[in-house]
MARRODREN-534682 format. One record per residue (C-alpha): residue number from 0; residue in three letters; x, y, z. Coordinates in nm, 3 decimals. Example, Ala and Ser with C-alpha at 12.3 -4.5 7.8 and 13.67 -1.06 7.14 Angstrom:
// MARRODREN-534682
+-----+------+---------+---------+---------+
|  nr | rest |       x |       y |       z |
+-----+------+---------+---------+---------+
|   0 |  ALA |   1.230 |  -0.450 |   0.780 |
|   1 |  SER |   1.367 |  -0.106 |   0.714 |
+-----+------+---------+---------+---------+
***
This chain:
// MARRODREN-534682
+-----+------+---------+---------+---------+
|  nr | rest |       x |       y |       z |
+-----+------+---------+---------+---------+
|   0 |  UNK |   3.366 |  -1.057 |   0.271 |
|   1 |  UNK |   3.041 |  -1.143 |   0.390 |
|   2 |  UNK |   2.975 |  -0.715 |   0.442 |
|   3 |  UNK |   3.047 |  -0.651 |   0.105 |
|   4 |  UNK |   2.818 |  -0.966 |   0.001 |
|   5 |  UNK |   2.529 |  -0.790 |   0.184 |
|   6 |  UNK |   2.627 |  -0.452 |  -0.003 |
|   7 |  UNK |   2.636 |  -0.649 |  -0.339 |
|   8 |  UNK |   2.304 |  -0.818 |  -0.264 |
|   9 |  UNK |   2.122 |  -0.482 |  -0.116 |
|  10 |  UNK |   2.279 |  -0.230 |  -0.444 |
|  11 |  UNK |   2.085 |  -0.536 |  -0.686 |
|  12 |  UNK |   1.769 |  -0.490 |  -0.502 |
|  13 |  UNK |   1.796 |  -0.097 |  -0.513 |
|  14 |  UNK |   1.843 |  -0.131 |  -0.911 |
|  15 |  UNK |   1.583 |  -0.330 |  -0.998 |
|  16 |  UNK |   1.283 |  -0.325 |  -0.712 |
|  17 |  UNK |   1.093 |   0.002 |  -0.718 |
|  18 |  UNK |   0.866 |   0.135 |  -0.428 |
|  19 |  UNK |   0.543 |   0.154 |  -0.562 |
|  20 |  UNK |   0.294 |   0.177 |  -0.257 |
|  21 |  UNK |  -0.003 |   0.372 |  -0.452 |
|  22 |  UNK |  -0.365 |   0.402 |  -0.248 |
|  23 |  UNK |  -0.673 |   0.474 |  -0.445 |
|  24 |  UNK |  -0.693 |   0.817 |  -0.599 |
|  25 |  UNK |  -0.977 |   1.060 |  -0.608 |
|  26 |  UNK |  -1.004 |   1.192 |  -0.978 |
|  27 |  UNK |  -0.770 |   1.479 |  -0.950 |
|  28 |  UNK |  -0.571 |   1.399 |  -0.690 |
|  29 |  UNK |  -0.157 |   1.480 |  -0.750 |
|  30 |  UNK |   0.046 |   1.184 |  -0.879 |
|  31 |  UNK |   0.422 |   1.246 |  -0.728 |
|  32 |  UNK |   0.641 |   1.050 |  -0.893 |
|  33 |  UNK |   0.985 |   1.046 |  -0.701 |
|  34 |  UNK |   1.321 |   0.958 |  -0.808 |
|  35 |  UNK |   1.663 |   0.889 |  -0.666 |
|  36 |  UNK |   2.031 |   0.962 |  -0.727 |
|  37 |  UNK |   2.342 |   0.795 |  -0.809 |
|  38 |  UNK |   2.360 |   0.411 |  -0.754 |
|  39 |  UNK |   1.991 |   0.372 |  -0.667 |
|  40 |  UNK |   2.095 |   0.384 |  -0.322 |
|  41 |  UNK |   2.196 |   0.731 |  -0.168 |
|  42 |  UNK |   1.853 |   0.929 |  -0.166 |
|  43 |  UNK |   1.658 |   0.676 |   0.086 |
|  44 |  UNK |   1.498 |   1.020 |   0.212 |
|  45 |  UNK |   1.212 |   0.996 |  -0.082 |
|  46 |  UNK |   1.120 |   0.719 |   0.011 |
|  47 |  UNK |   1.056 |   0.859 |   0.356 |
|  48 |  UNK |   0.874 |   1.132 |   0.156 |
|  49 |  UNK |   0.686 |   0.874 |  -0.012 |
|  50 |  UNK |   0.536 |   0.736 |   0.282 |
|  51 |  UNK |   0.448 |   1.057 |   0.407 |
|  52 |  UNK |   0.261 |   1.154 |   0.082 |
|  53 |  UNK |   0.050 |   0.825 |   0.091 |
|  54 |  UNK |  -0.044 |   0.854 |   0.453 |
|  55 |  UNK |  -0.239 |   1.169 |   0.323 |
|  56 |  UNK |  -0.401 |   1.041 |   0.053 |
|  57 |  UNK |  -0.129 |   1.119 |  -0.241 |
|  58 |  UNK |  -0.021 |   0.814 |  -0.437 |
|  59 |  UNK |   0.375 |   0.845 |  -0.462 |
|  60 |  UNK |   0.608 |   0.610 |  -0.631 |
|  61 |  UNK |   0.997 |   0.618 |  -0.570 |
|  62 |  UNK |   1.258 |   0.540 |  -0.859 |
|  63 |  UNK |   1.566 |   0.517 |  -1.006 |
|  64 |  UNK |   1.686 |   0.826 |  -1.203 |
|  65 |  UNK |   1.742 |   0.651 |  -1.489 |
|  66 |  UNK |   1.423 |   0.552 |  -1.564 |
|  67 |  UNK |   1.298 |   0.934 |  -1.624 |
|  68 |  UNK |   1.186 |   0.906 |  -1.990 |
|  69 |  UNK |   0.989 |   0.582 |  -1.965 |
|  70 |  UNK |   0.850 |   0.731 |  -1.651 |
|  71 |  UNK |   0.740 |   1.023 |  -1.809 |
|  72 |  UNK |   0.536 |   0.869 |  -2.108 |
|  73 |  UNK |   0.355 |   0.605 |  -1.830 |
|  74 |  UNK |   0.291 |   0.942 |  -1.638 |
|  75 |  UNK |   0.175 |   1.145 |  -1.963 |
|  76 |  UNK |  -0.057 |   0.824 |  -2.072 |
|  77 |  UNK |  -0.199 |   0.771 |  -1.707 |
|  78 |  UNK |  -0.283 |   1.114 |  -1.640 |
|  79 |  UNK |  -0.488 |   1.158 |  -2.014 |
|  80 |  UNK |  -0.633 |   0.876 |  -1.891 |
|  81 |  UNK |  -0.787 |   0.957 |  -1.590 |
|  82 |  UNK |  -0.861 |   1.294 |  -1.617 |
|  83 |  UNK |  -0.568 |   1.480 |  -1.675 |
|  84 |  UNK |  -0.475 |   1.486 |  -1.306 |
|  85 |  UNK |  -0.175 |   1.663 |  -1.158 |
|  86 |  UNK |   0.162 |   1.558 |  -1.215 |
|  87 |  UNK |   0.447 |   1.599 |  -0.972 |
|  88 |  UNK |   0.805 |   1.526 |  -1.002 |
|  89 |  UNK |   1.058 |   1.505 |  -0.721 |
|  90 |  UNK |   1.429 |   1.406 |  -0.763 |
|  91 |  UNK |   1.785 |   1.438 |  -0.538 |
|  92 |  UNK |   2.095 |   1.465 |  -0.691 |
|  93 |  UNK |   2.137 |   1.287 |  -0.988 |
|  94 |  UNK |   1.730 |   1.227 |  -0.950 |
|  95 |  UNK |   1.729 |   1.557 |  -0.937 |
|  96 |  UNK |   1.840 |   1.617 |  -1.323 |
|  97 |  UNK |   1.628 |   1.365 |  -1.414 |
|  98 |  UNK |   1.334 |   1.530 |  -1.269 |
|  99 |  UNK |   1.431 |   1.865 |  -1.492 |
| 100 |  UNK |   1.392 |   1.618 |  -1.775 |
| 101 |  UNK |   1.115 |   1.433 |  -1.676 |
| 102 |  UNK |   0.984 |   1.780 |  -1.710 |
| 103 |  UNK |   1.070 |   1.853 |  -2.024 |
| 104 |  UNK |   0.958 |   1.566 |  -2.201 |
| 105 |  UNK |   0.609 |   1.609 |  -1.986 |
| 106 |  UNK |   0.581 |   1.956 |  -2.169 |
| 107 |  UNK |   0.666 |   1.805 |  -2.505 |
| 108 |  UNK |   0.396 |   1.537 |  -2.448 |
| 109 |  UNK |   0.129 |   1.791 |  -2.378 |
| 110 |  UNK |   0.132 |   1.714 |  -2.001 |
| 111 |  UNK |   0.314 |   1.966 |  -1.834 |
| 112 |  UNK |   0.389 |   1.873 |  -1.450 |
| 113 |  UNK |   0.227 |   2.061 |  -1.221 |
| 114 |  UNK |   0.536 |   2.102 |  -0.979 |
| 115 |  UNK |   0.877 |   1.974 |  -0.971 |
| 116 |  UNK |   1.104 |   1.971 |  -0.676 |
| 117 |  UNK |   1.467 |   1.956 |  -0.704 |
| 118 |  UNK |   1.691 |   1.849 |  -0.425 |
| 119 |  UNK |   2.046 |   1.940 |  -0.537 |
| 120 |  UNK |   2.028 |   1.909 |  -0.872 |
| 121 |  UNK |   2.456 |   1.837 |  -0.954 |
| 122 |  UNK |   2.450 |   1.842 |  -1.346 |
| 123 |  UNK |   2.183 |   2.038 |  -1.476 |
| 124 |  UNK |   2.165 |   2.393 |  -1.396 |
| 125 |  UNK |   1.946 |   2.494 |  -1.700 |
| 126 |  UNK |   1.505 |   2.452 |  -1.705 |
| 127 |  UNK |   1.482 |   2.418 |  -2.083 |
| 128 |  UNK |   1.150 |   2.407 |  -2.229 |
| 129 |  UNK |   0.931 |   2.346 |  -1.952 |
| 130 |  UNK |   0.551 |   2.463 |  -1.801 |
| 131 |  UNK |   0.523 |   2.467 |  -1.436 |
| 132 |  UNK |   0.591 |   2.558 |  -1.067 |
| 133 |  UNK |   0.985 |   2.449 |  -0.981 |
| 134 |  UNK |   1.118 |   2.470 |  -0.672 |
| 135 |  UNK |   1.468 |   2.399 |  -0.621 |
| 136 |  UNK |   1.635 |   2.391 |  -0.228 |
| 137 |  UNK |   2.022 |   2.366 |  -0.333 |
| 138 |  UNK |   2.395 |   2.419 |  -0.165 |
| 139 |  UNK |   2.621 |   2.610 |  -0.331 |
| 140 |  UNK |   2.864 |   2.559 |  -0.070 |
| 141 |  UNK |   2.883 |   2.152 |  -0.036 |
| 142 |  UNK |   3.035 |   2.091 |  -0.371 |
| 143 |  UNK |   2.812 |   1.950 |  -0.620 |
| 144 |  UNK |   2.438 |   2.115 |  -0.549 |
| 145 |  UNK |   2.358 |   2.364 |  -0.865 |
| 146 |  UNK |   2.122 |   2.677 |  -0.907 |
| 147 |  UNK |   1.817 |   2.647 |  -1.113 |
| 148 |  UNK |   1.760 |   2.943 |  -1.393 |
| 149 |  UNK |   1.559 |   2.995 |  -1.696 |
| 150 |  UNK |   1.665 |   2.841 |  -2.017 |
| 151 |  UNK |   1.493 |   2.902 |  -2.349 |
| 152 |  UNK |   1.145 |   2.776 |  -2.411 |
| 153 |  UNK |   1.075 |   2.779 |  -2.036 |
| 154 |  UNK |   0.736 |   2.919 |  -1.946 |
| 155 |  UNK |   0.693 |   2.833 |  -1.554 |
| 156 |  UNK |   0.746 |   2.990 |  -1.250 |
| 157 |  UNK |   1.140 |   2.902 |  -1.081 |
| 158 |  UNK |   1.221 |   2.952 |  -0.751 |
| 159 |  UNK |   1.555 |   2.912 |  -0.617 |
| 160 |  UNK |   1.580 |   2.818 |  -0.200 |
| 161 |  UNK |   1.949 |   2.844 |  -0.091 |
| 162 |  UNK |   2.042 |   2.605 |   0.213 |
| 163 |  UNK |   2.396 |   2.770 |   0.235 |
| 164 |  UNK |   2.361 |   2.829 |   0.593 |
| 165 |  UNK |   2.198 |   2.571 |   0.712 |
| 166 |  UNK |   2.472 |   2.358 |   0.857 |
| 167 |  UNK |   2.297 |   2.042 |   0.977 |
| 168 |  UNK |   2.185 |   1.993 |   0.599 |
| 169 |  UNK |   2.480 |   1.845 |   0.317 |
| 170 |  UNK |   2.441 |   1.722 |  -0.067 |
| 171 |  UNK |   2.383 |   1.331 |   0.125 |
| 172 |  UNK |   2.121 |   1.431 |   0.377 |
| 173 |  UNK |   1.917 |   1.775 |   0.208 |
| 174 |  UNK |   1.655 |   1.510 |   0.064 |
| 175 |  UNK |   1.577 |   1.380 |   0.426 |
| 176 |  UNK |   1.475 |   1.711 |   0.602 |
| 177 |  UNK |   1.193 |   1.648 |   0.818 |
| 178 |  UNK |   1.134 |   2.042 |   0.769 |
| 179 |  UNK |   1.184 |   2.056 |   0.386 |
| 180 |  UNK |   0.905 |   1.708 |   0.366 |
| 181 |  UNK |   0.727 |   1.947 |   0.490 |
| 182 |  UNK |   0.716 |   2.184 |   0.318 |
| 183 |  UNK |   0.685 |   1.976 |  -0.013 |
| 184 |  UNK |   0.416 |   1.778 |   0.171 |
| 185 |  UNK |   0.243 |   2.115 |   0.191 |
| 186 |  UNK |   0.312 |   2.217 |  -0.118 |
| 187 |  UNK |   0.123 |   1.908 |  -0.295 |
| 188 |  UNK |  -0.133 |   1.958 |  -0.100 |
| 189 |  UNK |  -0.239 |   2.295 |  -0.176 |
| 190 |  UNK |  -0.316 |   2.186 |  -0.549 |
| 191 |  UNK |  -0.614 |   2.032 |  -0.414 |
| 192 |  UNK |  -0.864 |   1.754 |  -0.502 |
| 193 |  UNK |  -1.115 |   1.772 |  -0.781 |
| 194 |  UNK |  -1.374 |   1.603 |  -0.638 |
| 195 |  UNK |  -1.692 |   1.462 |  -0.780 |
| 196 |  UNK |  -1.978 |   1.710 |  -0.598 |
| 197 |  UNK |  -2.212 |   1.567 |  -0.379 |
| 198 |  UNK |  -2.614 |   1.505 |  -0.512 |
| 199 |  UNK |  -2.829 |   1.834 |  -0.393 |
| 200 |  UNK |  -3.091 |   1.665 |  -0.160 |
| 201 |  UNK |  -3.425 |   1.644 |  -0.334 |
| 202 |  UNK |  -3.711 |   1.880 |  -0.159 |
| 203 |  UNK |  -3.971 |   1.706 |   0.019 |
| 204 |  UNK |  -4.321 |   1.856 |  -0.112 |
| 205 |  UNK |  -4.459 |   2.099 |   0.131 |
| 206 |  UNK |  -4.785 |   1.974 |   0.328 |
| 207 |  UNK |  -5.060 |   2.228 |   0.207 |
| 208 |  UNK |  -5.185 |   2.415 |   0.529 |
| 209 |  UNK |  -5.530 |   2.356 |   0.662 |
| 210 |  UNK |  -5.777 |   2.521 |   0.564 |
| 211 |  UNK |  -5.912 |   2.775 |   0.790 |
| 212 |  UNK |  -6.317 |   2.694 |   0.901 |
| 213 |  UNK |  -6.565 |   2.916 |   0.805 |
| 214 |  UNK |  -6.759 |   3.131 |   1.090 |
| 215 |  UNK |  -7.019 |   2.924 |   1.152 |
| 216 |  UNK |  -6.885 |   2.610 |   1.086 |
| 217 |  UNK |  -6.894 |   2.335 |   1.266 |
| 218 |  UNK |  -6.544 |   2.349 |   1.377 |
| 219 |  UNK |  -6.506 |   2.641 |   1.442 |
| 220 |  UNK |  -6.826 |   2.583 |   1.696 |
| 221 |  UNK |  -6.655 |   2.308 |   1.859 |
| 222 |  UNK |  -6.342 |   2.513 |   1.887 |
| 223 |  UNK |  -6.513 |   2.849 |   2.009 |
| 224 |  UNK |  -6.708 |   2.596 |   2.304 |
| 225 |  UNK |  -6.397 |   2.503 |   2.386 |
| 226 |  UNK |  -6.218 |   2.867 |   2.461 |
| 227 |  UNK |  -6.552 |   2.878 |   2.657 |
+-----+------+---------+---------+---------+
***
């Protein structure tokens, strides 16, 4: 009883709390906006992406797949309104179609994400119309993980990374690869930081050079007494 109390109490505060640990951004930086799968409660790995993200720099929010098309207009608004910054979406699972959609709308609202990273996306298997870099890292084998392709409309760039044969790695665990955060880690870092560019140092005035004495001169006296 008092287990499935704890369950009850920890599946509320996975519905309705949402990570949102989100340092101060140089104009440009990547926004990642993460989100997870069924329940709220099974893609705990983003979160562990999260952190990693923000320890570099990269403000990244975790949350529920649900929320994608409210998510998407704050994340449209913000980034008109600070520059038009990148946008990146991550989801796992049932996040995972979400994050296809998030896309979608993004495009639609004349802020097409930057990337989007799909972690066995289980019900969408179609990129509609979309702009931007996708990168999907699927199982065909496990029962519910789904290849990306090209629907109509879409005008990105799809990859497609089959984890068939990787056997430490299932649909409940892909999202929490130390080597895939990686390699998304890398990823958002290579569209770089637009920052503001440093002030040129002003020139100093050159001292005029003295001017040389005239034979003669008493200077040049004094100086030609003194190689005497």
């Amino acid at each position: 009883m008092l287990s499935r109390l704890r369950f009850a109490v920890a599946l509320f505060a996975a519905l309705f709390l949402t990570i949102a640990v989100r340092p101060a951004a140089a104009q440009g930086t990547p926004h990642v906006y993460l989100m997870r799968g069924l329940a709220n409660v099974f893609s705990y790995g983003l979160d562990d992406l999260a952190a990693k993200l923000n320890a570099r720099g990269i403000p990244a929010t975790v949350y529920e797949y649900g929320q994608w098309q409210s998510l998407a207009d704050m994340a449209s608004a913000e980034s008109r309104a600070k520059g038009r910054f990148p946008i990146v979406v991550v989801g796992h699972s049932l996040g995972a179609d979400a994050a296809i959609q998030m896309a979608e709308r993004l495009t639609a609202l004349g802020t097409p994400p930057t990337l989007v990273v799909t972690f066995d996306p289980v019900g969408v298997n179609t990129v509609g119309a979309a702009s931007g870099r996708f990168v999907n890292y699927y199982q065909s084998n496990n029962g519910y993980g789904k290849r990306l392709t090209a629907g109509p409309g879409f005008r990105g760039k799809l990859i497609n990374r089959n984890l068939d044969q990787v056997a430490a790695i299932d649909h409940f665990n892909i999202e929490k690869s130390p080597q895939l955060h990686s390699e998304v880690v890398s990823q958002v870092r290579a569209l770089g930081v637009r920052r503001k560019p440093k002030p040129r140092p002003v020139a100093k005035p050159s001292q005029p050079a003295a001017p040389t004495p005239a034979p003669g001169s008493q200077a040049a006296t004094t100086s030609d007494k003194k190689a005497m």
